[in-house]
C-alpha positions in Angstrom: -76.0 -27.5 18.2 -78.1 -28.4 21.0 -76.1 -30.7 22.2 -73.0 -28.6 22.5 -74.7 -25.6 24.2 -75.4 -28.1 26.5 -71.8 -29.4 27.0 -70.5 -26.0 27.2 -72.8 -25.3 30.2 -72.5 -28.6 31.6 -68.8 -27.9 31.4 -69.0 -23.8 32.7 -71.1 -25.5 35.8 -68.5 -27.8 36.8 -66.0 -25.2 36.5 -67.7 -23.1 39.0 -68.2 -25.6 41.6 -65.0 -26.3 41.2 -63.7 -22.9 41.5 -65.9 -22.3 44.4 -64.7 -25.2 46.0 -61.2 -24.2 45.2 -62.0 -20.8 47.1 -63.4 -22.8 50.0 -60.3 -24.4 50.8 -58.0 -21.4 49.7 -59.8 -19.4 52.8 -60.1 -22.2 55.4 -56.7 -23.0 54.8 -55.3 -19.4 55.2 -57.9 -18.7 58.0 -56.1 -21.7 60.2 -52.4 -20.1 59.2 -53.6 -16.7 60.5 -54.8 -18.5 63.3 -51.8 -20.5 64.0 -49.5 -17.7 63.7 -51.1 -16.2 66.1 -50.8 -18.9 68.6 -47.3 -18.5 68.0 -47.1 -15.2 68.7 -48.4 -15.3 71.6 -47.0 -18.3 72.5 -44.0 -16.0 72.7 -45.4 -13.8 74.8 -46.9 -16.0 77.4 -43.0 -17.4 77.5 -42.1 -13.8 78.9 -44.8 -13.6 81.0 -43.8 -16.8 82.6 -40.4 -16.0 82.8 -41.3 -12.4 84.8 -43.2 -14.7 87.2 -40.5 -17.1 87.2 -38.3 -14.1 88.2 -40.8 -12.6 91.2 -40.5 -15.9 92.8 -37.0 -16.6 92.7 -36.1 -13.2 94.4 -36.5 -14.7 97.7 -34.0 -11.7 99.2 -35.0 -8.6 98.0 -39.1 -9.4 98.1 -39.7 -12.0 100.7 -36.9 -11.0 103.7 -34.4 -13.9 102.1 -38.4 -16.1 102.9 -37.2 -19.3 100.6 -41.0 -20.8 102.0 -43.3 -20.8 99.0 -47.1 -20.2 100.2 -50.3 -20.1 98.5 -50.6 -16.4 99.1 -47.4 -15.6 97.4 -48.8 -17.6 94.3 -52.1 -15.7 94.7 -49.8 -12.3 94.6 -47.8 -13.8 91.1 -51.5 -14.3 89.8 -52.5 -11.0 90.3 -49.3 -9.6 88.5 -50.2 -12.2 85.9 -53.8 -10.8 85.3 -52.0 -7.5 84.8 -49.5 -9.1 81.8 -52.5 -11.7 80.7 -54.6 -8.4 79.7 -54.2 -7.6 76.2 -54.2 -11.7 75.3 -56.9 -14.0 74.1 -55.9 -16.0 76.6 -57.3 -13.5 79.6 -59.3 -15.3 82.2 -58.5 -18.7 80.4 -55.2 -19.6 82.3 -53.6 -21.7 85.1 -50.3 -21.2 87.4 -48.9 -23.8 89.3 -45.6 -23.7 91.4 -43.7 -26.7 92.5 -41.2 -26.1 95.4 -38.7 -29.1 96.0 -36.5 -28.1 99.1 -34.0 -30.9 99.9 -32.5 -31.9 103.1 -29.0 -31.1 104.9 -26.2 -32.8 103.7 -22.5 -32.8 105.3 -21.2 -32.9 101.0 -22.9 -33.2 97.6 -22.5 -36.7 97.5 -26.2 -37.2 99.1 -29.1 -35.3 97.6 -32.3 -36.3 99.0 -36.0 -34.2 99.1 -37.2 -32.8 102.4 -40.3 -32.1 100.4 -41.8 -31.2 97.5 -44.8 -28.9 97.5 -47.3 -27.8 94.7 -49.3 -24.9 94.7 -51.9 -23.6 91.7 -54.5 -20.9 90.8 -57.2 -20.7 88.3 -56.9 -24.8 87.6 -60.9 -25.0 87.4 -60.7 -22.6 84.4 -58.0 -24.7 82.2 -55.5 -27.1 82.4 -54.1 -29.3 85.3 -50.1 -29.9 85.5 -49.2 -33.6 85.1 -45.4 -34.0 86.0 -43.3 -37.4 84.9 -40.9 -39.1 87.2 -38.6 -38.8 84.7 -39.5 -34.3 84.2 -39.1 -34.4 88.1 -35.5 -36.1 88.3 -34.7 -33.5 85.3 -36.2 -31.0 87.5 -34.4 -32.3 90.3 -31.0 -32.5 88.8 -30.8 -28.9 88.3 -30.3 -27.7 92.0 -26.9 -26.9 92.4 -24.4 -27.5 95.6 -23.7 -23.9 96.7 -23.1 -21.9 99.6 -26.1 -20.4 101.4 -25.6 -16.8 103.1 -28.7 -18.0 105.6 -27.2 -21.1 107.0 -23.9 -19.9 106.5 -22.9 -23.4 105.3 -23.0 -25.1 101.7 -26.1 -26.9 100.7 -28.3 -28.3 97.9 -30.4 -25.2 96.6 -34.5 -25.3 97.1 -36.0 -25.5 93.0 -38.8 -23.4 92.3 -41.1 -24.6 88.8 -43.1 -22.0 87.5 -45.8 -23.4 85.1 -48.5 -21.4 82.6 -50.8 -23.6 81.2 -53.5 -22.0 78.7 -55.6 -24.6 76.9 -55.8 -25.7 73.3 -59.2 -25.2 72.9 -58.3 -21.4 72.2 -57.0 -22.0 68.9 -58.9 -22.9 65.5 -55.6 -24.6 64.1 -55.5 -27.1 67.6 -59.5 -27.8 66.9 -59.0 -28.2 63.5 -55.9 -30.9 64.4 -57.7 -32.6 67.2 -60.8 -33.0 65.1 -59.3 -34.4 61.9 -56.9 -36.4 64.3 -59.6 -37.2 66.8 -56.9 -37.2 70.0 -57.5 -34.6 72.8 -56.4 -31.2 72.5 -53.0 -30.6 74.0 -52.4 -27.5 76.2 -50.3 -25.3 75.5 -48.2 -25.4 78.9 -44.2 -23.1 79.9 -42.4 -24.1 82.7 -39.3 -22.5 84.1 -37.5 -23.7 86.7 -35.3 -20.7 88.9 -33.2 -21.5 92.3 -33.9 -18.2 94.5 -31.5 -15.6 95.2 
């Protein structure tokens, strides 16, 4: 008799260990879906955002006097809109902009295409994440400025590129800890890029 009251508890103990092992997991695991589905959501958002800055830099005409110069102060303007749409994210204060302007140089037809210059310009990079740009990403990039007639020059040229990049960093997320942990690489940041011609 003894011996099977013993059992029974022996048994009713490893049932709830089990069980609270069982719960454990249940709660992690639904903690790092919440999570991750809130990444996505406002991964979704910060593509808006990036595309309304994408869109203040490209309107060369009607907010820079037809300007198609980038500078550092314009990008310090976009960041300040940017703080404004950043607000209400858990990504405030934790975010970088960078801008690459590739203006190319005057060509007779669009049979040559070659860079005048290429410049890069960022805020907040000592916060989060630096842009790292491929050859292959910049001849993509590059491939994308069409032949068209400019109203400036009054004569047909290759259009200037403007890349607008948000970059917020991994380290934001539970599910990314939880993946670079268990996978034991670096995080990866979560970076947008769009890439307008001005107007």
């Amino acid at each position: 008799m003894n011996f099977k009251m013993k059992s029974l508890k022996d048994e009713s103990g490893s049932v709830s260990v089990e069980a609270a092992f069982y719960f454990v997991m249940f709660f992690a695991l639904c903690a790092l879906v919440a999570d991750y589905s809130i990444v996505f959501i406002n991964k979704g958002r910060l593509e808006r955002i990036n595309h309304s800055l994408a869109s203040i830099v490209r309107e060369r005409t009607a907010l820079y006097s037809g300007n198609e110069e980038i500078t550092q102060a314009d990008v310090d303007n976009i960041k300040k809109v940017a703080d404004l749409l950043m607000k209400d994210t858990r990504y405030e204060d934790k975010y970088s902009i960078h801008v690459d302007a590739i203006y190319f140089k005057e060509s007779k037809d669009d049979a040559i295409k070659e860079i005048l210059k290429h410049d890069k310009f960022s805020v907040n990079t000592n916060n989060v994440c630096a842009q790292q740009d491929t050859d292959l990403e910049m001849k993509n990039i590059i491939s994308l400025s069409p032949w068209s007639y400019s109203e400036k020059t009054k004569k047909e040229r290759w259009t200037p590129l403007y890349q607008v990049s948000l970059c917020v960093s991994g380290e934001n997320s539970l599910f990314y800890k939880a993946v670079g942990t268990i996978s034991g690489n670096k995080l990866n940041d979560i970076l947008i890029r769009n890439v307008v011609v001005p107007r």
